[in-house]
RODO-2510 file (C-alpha; in nm, 4 decimals, decimal comma):
residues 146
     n   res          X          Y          Z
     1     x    11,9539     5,4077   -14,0493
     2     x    12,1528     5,6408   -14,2315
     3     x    12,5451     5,5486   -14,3786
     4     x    12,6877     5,8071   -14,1637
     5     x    12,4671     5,6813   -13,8395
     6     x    12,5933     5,3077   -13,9421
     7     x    12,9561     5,4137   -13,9563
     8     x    12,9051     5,6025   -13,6233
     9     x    12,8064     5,3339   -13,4492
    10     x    13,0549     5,1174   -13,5696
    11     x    13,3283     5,3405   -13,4113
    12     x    13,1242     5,2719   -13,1232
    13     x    13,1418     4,9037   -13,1064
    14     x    13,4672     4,9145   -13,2250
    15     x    13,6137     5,1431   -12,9627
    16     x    13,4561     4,8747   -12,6798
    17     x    13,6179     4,5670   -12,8757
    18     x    13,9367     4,8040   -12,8772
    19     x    13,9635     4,6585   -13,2158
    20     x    14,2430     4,9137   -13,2656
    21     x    14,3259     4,9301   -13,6857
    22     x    13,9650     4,9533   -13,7585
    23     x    13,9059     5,2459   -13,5470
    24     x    14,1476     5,4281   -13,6864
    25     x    14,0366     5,3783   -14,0922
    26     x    13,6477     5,4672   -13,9539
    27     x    13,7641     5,7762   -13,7908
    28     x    13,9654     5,8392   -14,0743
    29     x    13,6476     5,7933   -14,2717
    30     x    13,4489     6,0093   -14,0413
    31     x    13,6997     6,2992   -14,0450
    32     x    13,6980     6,2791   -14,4200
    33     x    13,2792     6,3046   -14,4146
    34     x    13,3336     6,5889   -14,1227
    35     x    13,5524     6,7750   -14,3420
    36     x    13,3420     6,7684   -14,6512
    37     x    13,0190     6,9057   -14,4549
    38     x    13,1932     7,1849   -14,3241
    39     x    13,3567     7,3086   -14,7043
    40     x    13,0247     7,2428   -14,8485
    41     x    12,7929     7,3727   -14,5569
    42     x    12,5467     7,0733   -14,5592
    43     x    12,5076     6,7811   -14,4315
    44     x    12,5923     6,4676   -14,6400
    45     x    12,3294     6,2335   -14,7618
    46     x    12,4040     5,8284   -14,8115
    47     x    12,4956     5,9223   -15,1929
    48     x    12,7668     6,2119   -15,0995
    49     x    12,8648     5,9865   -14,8163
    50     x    12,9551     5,6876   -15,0466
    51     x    13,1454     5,9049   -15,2871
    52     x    13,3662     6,0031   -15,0144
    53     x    13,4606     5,6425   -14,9486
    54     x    13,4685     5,5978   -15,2752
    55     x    13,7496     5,8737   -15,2962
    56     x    13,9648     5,7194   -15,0363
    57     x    13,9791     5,3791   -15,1734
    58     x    14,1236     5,5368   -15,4601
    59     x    14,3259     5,7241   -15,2642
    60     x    14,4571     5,4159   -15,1560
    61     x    14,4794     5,1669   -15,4282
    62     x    14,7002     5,4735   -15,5772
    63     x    14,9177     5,4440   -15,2446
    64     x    14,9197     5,0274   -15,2797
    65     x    15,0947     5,0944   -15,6496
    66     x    15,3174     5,3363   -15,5162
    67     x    15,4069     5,1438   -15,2311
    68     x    15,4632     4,8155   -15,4538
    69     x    15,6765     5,0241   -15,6713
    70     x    15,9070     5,1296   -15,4284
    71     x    15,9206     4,7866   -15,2526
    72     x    15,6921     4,8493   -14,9574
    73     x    15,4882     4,5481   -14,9288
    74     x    15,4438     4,5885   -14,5131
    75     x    15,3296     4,9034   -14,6019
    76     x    15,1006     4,8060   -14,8763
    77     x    14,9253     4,5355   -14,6880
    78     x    14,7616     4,8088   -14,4395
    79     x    14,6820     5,0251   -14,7071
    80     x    14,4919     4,6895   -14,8269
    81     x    14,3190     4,6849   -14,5011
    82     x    14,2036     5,0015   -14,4965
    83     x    14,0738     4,9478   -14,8932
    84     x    13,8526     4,6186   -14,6854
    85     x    13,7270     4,7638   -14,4417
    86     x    13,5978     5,1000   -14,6266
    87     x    13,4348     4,8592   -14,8652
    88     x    13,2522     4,7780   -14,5903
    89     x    13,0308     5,0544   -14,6588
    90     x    13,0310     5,0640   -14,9992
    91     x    12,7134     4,9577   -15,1987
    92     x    12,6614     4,6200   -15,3649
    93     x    12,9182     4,6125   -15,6766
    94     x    12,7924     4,5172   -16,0232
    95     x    12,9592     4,2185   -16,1794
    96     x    13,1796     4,2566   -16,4619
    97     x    12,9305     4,1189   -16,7035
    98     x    12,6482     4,3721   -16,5595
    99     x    12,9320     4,6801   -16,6439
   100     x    12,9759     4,5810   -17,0218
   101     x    12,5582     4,5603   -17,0698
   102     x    12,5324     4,9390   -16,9182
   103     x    12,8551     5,0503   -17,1137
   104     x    12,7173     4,8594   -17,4362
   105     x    12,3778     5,0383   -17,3973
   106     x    12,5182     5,3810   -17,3513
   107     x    12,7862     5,3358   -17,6472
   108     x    12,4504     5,2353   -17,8241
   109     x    12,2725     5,4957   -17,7153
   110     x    12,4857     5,8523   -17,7652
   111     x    12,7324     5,6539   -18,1011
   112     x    13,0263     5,4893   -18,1163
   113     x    13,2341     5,7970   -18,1846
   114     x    13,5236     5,9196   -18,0478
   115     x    13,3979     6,2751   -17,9715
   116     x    13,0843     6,1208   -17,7762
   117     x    13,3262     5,9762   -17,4935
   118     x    13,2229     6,2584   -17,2612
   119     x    12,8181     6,1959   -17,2719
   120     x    12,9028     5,8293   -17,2401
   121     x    13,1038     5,9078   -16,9310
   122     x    12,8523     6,1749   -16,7641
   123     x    12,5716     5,9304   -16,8472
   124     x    12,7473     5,6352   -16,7117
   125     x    12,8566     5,7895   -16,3649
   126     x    12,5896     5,8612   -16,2692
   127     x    12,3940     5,5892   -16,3075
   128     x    12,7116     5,3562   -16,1505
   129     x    12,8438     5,5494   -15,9147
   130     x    12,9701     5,3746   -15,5912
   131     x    12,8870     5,0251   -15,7503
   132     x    13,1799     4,9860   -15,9789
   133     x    13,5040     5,1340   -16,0615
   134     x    13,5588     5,4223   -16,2643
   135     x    13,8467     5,3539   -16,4052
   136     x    13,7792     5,0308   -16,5572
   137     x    13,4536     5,1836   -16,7260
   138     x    13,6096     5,4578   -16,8766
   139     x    13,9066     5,1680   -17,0353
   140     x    13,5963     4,9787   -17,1391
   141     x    13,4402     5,2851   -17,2829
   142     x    13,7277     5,3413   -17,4717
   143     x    13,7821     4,9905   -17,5645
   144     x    13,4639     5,0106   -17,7234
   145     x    13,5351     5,3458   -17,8968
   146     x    13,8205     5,2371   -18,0485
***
């Protein structure tokens, strides 16, 4: 079964346990995946599917920060909830210690300087994509770098 068929169906069961808040964020998610097919005139495999989600739990981490700043805990706490239940569909993460070994063999592989931050990057988002976050690779990249 396919991501998008999986998230389908759990609108399904989720609309007959009127389970109301997670109905919402996997419509949301399904509008989002809509949305993307019709701009790009395809239809989504489970790789382009998991960068979407991966895109809106960005999305929304950046809205928890914002909402933190300005005081907004009620408000951050269903962001939060959205964040769990996208991740949901997300693929297995790697640990923290399974991160460093890929960063460390990439650094190895393309040199530890500055100007070779970009191959580094390319070469590393592609091969964790979806199974860790971005951000904190490229600080560790450039941790390394440094």
């Amino acid at each position: 079964m396919s991501l998008k068929a999986r998230i389908t169906e759990d609108m399904k069961t989720a609309m007959k346990a009127r389970e109301t808040d997670r109905l919402a964020t996997i419509r949301l998610l399904l509008a989002a995946i809509k949305q993307k097919e019709v701009d790009e005139r395809v239809e989504l495999d489970d790789v382009a599917v998991a960068a979407v989600i991966e895109k809106m739990v960005k999305q929304r981490r950046d809205s928890i920060s914002q909402y933190q700043a300005a005081q907004r805990p009620d408000l951050a706490e269903k962001e939060q909830a959205e964040i769990n239940e996208l991740q949901v569909y997300m693929p297995q993460q790697l640990s923290a210690e399974e991160v460093a070994a890929a960063v460390d063999a990439a650094v190895a592989k393309h040199g530890a300087a500055p100007a070779s931050m970009g191959k580094i990057m390319g070469e590393l988002k592609g091969a964790l994509a979806g199974r860790a976050d971005m951000t904190e690779v490229n600080k560790l990249v450039k941790a390394r770098l440094a």
